[in-house]
C-alpha positions as CSV (number, residue, x, y, z in Angstrom):
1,X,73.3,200.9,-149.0
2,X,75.1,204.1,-147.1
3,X,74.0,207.1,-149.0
4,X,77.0,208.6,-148.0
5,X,78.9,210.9,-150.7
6,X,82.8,211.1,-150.3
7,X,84.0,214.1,-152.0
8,X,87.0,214.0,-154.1
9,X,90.5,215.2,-153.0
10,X,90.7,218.7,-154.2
11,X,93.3,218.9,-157.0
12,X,94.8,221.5,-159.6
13,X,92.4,220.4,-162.4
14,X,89.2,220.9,-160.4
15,X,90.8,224.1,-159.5
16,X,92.0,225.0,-163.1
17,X,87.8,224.0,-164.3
18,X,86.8,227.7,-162.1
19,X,88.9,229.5,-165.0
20,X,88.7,227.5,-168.2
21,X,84.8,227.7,-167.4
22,X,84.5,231.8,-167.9
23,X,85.6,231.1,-171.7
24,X,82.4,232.9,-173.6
25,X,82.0,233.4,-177.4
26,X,83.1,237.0,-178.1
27,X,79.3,238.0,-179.1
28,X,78.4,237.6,-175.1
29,X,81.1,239.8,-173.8
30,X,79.7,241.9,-171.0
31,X,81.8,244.7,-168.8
32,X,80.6,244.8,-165.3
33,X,80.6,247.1,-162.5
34,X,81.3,247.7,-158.5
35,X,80.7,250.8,-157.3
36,X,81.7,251.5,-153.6
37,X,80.8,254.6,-151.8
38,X,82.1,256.3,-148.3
39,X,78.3,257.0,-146.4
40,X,79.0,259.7,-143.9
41,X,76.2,261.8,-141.8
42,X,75.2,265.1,-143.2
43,X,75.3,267.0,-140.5
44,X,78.7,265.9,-138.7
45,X,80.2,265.0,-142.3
46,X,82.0,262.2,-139.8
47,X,81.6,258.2,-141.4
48,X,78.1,256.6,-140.9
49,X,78.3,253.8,-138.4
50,X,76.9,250.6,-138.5
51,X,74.5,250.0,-135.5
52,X,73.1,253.5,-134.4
53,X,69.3,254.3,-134.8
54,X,70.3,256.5,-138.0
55,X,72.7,253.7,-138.9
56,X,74.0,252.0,-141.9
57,X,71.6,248.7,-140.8
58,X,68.5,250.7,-140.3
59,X,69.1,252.1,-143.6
60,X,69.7,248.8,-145.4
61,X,66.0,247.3,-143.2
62,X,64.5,250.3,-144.5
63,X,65.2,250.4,-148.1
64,X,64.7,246.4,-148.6
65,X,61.4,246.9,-146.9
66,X,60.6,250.1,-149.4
67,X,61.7,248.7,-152.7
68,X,61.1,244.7,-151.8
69,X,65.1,243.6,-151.3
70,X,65.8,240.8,-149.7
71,X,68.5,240.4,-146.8
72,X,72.1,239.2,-147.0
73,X,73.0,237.9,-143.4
74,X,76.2,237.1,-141.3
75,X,75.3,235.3,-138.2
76,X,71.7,236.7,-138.5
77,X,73.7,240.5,-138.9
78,X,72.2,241.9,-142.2
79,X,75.5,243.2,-144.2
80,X,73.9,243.5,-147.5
81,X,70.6,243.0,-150.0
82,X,69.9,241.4,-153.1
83,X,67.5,241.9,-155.7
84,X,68.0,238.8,-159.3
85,X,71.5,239.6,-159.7
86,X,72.1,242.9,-158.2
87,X,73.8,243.7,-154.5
88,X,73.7,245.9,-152.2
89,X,76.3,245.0,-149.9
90,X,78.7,246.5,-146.8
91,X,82.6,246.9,-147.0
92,X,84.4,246.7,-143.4
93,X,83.8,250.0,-142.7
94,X,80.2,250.0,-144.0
95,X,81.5,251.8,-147.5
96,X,78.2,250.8,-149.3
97,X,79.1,248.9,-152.7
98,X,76.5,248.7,-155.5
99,X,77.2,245.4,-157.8
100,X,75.6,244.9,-160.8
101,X,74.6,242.4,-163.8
102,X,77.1,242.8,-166.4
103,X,75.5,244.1,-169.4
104,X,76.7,244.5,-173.0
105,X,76.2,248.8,-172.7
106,X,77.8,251.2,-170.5
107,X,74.5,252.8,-171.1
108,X,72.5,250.2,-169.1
109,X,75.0,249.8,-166.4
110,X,74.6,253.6,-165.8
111,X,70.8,253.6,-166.1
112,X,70.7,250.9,-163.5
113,X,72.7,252.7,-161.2
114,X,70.8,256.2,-161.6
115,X,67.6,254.3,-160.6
116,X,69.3,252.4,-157.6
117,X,70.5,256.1,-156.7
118,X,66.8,257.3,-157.3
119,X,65.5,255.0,-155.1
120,X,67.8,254.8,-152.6
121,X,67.8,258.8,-152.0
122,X,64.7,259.5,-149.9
123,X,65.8,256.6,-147.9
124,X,69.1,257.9,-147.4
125,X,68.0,261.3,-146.6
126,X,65.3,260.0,-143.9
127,X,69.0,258.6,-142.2
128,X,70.7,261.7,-142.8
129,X,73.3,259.9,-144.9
130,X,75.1,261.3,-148.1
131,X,76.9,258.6,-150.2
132,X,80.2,260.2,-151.1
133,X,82.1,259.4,-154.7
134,X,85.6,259.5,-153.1
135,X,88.6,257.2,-152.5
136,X,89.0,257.7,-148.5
137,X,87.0,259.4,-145.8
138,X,87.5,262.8,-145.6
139,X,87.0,263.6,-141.7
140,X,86.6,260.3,-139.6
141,X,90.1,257.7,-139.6
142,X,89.9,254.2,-138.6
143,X,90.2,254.4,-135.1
144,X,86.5,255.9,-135.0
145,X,85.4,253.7,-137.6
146,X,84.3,250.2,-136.4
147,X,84.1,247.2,-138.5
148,X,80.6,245.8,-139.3
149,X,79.6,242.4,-138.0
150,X,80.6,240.5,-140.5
151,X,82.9,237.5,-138.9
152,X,85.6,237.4,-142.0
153,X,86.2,241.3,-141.4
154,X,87.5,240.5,-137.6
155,X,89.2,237.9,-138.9
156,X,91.2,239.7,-141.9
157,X,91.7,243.0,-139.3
158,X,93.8,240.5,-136.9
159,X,96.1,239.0,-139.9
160,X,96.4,241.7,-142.4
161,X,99.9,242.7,-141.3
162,X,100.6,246.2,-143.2
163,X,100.6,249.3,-141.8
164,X,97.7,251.1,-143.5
165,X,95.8,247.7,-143.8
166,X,93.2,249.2,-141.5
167,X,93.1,252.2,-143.6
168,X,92.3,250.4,-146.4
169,X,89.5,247.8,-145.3
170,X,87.6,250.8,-143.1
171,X,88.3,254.1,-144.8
172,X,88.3,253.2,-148.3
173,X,85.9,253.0,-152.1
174,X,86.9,252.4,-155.0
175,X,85.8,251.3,-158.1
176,X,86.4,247.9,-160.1
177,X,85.7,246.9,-163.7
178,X,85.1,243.2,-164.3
179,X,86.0,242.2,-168.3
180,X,85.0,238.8,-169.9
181,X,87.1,236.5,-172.1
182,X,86.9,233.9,-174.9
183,X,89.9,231.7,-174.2
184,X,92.7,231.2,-172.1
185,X,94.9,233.3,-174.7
186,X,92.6,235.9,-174.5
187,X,92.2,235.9,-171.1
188,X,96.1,236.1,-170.6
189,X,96.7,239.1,-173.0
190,X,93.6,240.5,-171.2
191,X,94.9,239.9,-168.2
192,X,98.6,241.2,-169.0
193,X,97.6,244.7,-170.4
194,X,95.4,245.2,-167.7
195,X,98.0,245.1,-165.7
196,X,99.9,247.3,-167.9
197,X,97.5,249.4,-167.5
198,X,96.8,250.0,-164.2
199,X,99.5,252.7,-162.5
200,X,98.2,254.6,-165.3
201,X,94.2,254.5,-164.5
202,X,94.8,254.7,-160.8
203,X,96.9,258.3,-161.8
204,X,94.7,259.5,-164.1
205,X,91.2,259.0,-161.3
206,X,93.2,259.3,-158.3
207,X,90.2,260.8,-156.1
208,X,91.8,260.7,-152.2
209,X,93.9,263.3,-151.0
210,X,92.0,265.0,-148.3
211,X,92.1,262.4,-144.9
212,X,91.4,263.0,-141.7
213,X,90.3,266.9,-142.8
214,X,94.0,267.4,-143.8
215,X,95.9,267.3,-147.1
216,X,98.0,264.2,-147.0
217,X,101.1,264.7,-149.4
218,X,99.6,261.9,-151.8
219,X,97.4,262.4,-154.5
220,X,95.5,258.5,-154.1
221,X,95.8,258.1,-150.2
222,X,93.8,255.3,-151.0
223,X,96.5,253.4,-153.5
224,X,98.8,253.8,-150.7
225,X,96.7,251.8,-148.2
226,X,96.7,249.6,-150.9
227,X,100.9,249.2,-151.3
228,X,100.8,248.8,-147.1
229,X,98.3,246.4,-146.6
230,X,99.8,242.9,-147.2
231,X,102.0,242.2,-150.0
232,X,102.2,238.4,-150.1
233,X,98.6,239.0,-151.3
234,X,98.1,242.4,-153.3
235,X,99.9,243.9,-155.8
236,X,101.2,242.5,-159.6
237,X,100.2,238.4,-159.9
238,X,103.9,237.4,-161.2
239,X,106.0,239.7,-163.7
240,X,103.5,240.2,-166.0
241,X,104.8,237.5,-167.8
242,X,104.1,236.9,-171.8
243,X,103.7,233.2,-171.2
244,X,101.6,233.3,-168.2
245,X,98.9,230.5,-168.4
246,X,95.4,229.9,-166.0
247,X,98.1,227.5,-164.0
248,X,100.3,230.1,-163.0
249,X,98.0,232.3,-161.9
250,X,96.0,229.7,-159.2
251,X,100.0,228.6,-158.7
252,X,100.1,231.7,-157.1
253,X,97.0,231.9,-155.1
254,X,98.0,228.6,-154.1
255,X,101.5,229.9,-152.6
256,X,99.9,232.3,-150.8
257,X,98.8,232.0,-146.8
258,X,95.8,231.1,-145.8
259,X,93.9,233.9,-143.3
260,X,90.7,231.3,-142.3
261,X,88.7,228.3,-143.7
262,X,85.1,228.2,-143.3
263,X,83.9,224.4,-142.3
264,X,80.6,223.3,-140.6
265,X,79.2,227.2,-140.8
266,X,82.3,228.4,-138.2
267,X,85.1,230.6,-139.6
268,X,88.4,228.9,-138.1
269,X,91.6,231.0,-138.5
270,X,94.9,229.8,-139.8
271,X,96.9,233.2,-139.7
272,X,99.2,232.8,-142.4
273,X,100.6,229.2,-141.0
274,X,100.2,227.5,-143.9
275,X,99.8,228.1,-147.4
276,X,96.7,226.8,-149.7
277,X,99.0,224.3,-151.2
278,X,100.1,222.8,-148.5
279,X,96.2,222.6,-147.3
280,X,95.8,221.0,-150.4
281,X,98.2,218.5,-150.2
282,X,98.4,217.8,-146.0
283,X,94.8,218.9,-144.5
284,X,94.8,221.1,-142.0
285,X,94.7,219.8,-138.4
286,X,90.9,217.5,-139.2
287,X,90.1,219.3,-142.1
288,X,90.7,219.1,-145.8
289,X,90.4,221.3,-148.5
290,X,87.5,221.8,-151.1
291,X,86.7,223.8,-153.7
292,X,84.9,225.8,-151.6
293,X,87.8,226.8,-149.5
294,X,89.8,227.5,-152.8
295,X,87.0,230.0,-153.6
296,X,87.1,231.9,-150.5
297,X,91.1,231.8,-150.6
298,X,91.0,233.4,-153.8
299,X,88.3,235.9,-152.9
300,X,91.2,237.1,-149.9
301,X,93.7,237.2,-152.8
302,X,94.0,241.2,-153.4
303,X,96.3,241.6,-156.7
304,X,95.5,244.8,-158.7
305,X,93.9,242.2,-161.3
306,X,92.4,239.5,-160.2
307,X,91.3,236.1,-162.2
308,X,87.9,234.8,-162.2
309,X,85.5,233.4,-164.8
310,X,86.1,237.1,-165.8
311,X,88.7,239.6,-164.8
312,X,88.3,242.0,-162.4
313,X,90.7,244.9,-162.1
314,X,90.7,246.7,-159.4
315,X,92.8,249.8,-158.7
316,X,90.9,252.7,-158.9
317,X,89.9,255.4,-156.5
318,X,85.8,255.8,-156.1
319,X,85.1,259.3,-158.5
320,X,81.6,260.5,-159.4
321,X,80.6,262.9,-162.1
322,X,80.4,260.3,-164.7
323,X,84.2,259.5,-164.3
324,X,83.2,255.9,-163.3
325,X,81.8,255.4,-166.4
326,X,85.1,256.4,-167.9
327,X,87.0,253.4,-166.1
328,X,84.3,251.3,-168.5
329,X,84.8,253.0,-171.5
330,X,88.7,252.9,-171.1
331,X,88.7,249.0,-170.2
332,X,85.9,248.4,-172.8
333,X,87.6,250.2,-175.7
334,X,91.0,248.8,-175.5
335,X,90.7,245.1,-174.2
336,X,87.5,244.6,-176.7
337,X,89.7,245.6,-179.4
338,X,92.3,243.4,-181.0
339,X,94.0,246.0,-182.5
340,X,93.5,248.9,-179.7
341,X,95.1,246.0,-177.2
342,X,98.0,245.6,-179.7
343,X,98.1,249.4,-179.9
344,X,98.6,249.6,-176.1
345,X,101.4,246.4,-176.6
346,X,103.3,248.9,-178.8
347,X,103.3,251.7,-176.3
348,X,104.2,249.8,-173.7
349,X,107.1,248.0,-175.4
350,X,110.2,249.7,-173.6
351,X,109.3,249.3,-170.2
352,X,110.0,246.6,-168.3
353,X,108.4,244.5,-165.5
354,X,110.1,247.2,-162.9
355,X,109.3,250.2,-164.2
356,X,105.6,248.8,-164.2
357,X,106.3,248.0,-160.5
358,X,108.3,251.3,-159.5
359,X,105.6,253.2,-160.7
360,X,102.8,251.6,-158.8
361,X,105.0,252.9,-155.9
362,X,105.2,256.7,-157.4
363,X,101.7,257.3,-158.3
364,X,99.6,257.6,-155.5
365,X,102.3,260.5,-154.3
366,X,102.3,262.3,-158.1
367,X,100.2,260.5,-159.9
368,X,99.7,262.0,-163.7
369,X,103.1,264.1,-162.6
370,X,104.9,260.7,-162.0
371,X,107.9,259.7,-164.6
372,X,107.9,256.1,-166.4
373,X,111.4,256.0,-168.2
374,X,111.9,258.9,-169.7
375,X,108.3,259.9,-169.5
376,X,105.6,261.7,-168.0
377,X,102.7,259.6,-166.7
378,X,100.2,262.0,-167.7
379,X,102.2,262.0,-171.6
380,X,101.0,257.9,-171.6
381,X,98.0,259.1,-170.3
382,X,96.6,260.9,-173.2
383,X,97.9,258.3,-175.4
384,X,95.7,255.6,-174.0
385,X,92.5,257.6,-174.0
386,X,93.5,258.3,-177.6
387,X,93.3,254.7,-178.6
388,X,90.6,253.7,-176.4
389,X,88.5,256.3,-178.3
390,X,89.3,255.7,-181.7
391,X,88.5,251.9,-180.5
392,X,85.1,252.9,-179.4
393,X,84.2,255.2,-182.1
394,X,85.0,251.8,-184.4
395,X,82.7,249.8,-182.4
396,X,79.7,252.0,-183.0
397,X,78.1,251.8,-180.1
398,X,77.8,255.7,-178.9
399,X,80.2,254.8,-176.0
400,X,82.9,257.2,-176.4
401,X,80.9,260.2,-174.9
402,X,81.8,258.4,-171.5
403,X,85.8,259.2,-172.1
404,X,84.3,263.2,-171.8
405,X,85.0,263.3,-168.1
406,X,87.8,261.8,-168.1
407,X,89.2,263.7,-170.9
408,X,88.8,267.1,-168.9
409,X,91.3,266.3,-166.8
410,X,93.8,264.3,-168.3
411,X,93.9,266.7,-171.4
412,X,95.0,269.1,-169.0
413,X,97.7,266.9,-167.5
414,X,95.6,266.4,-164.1
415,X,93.6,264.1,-162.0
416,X,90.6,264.7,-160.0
417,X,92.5,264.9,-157.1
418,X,94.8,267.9,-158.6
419,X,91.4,270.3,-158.8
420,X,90.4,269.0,-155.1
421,X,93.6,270.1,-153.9
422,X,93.7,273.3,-155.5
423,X,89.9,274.1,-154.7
424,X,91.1,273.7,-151.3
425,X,93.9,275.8,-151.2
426,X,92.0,278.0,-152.8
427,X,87.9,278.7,-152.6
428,X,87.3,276.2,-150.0
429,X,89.8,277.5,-147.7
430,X,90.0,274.3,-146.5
431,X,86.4,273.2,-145.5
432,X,85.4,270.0,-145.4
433,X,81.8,270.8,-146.1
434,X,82.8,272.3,-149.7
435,X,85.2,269.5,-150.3
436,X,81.9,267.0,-149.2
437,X,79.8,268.8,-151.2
438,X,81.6,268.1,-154.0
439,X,82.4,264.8,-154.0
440,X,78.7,264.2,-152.8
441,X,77.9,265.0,-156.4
């Protein structure tokens, strides 16, 4: 007898099973973390490349042979490490991105990363690398950044069609918060106020307005790489609907164009000809779709939140000084909280779907100074550290001492970005090192 498997033909409910299966009882509700960073050379404060003898690769072959990581590979190139359920991997631009185990405490999450940082740091200094807590290179621009060797990267560069898009993928860190959920109600409340949410928290850290060694004009360079990158796959996932379901969500990863497939260990590119659907339905030229190639089609879906077994939302510059411990608190406090979430409904209950939408498009230029309605972003602002505090304070966990950095600034109606620009206006007379300096910390 043939032993011979024939796999299924990929459908919605198979699909629809990737979602459904994140469901978790409330009591196992983790927040998780990844933490990218810009690595630039001390001495010429330009972007650490990939390949040279002080390079991003020798320093990732040298710390896994220190501290006993092992190797992630792409066609025997090593573009990352693991270590149980931790990551140490490369962005396009080799922006090093720590990811690690969701735990139940903001407290743990930091702890972890303070000792990855501990041991990382003689390591880093042997390569004469500094790990910057920033949204976009300060000195080097993507023409003298080169991608790693990572074959989706070359791939994605060719298609991604916007005009910052290689801004973005080799000049860019930022920060993302991943968020569990119960049900499929919970995960679509979650999921809306998230949403919500997010002009706000990309205004309040925006972390990126020195590129290039110049001041740009916008306070999150970095969001606007974002907004010219490719919009049939970044941005708002629908209209931030009331009703939206699990289905509507993969309806629209399933509507959008496909960049490449992966079959028998080759990447073979599609370039936007067809959409997943249609992949789905038709093949595509011998192949067809499985869920394999749904996963990697939704990991190349960019939408300020994205769905998973969790959530992930995305949209924040990279900021150090505890303020990325902030981002937790914030997203823990309110979307852990029945009644903070339904505190955060009842602020947001005059604006509409484009006033969410026009101000994505105003804050990386003004961020807390920004209007929504009749209001001041920065008014909001306060507002929802206000009930993401009281929220943490009721859950008795110690947690609201993270919303201190944050609160500096936003009490005073500014972002980090705001003191960068007037530090260099001002006492850094407009030196990189000073600016590096300070975002090295």
């Amino acid at each position: 007898m043939s032993n011979i498997q024939i796999k299924e033909k990929l459908d919605k409910t198979s699909i629809l099973k990737l979602y459904t299966d994140g469901c978790k009882p409330r009591e196992e509700h983790k927040i998780g973390l990844e933490y990218e960073r810009l690595p630039i050379f001390s001495v010429t404060s330009k972007a650490a490349d990939y390949s040279s003898e002080f390079g991003v690769c020798n320093f990732l072959r040298s710390f896994a042979k220190e501290e006993n990581w092992d190797y992630i590979t792409d066609d025997y190139n090593i573009i990352g490490l693991k270590q149980e359920h931790d990551t140490i991997t490369l962005e396009p631009g080799c922006q090093i991105e720590l990811s690690i185990k969701p735990e139940k405490s903001i407290n743990d999450l930091k702890q972890k990363i303070n000792n990855l940082d501990k041991f990382m740091a003689p390591v880093l200094d042997k390569f004469g690398i500094d790990l910057l807590n920033y949204g976009v290179s300060p000195l080097s621009t993507h023409k003298s950044i080169s991608l790693i060797p990572k074959r989706r990267y070359h791939i994605m560069a060719k298609y991604l069609w916007g005009i910052l898009s290689d801004v973005m993928m080799r000049e860019t860190a930022g920060i993302q918060c991943c968020i569990d959920f119960e049900s499929e109600e919970d995960a679509m409340k979650k999921f809306k106020i998230a949403n919500k949410l997010t002009p706000f928290m990309t205004a309040m850290f925006a972390n990126s307005p020195i590129r290039g060694g110049v001041e740009t004009g916008y306070k999150s360079f970095r969001a606007l790489s974002w907004l010219n990158t490719d919009n049939d796959r970044c941005g708002f996932v629908g209209q931030i609907d009331d009703n939206f379901s699990f289905e509507e969500y993969v309806d629209y990863v399933l509507d959008s164009p496909i960049i490449f497939i992966n079959k028998d260990s080759s990447a073979i590119p599609i370039n936007g000809k067809i959409n997943f659907a249609q992949f789905m339905n038709n093949g595509y030229e011998t192949y067809e779709a499985d869920i394999d190639d749904f996963k990697l089609h939704a990991n190349l879906y960019f939408p300020e939140v994205r769905l998973r077994n969790f959530i992930e939302i995305r949209n924040h510059d990279c900021v150090g000084r505890n303020l990325q411990y902030s981002i937790l608190a914030i997203y823990k406090g309110i979307l852990y909280s029945d009644n903070a979430m339904d505190e955060i409904e009842e602020l947001f209950k005059d604006f509409e779907y484009r006033d969410f939408s026009e101000l994505r498009y105003n804050v990386p230029k003004s961020a807390l100074n920004a209007r929504i309605g009749n209001y001041f972003v920065k008014d909001i602002a306060k507002e929802i550290l206000y009930i993401a505090e009281k929220s943490l304070i009721n859950m008795d966990t110690d947690e609201e001492k993270y919303l201190e950095a944050i609160k500096e600034y936003t009490m005073d109606g500014i972002s980090p970005a705001d003191l960068i620009i007037r530090n260099w206006n001002g006492v850094w007379n407009k030196d990189i090192k000073k600016l590096i300096k300070f975002v090295s910390e």
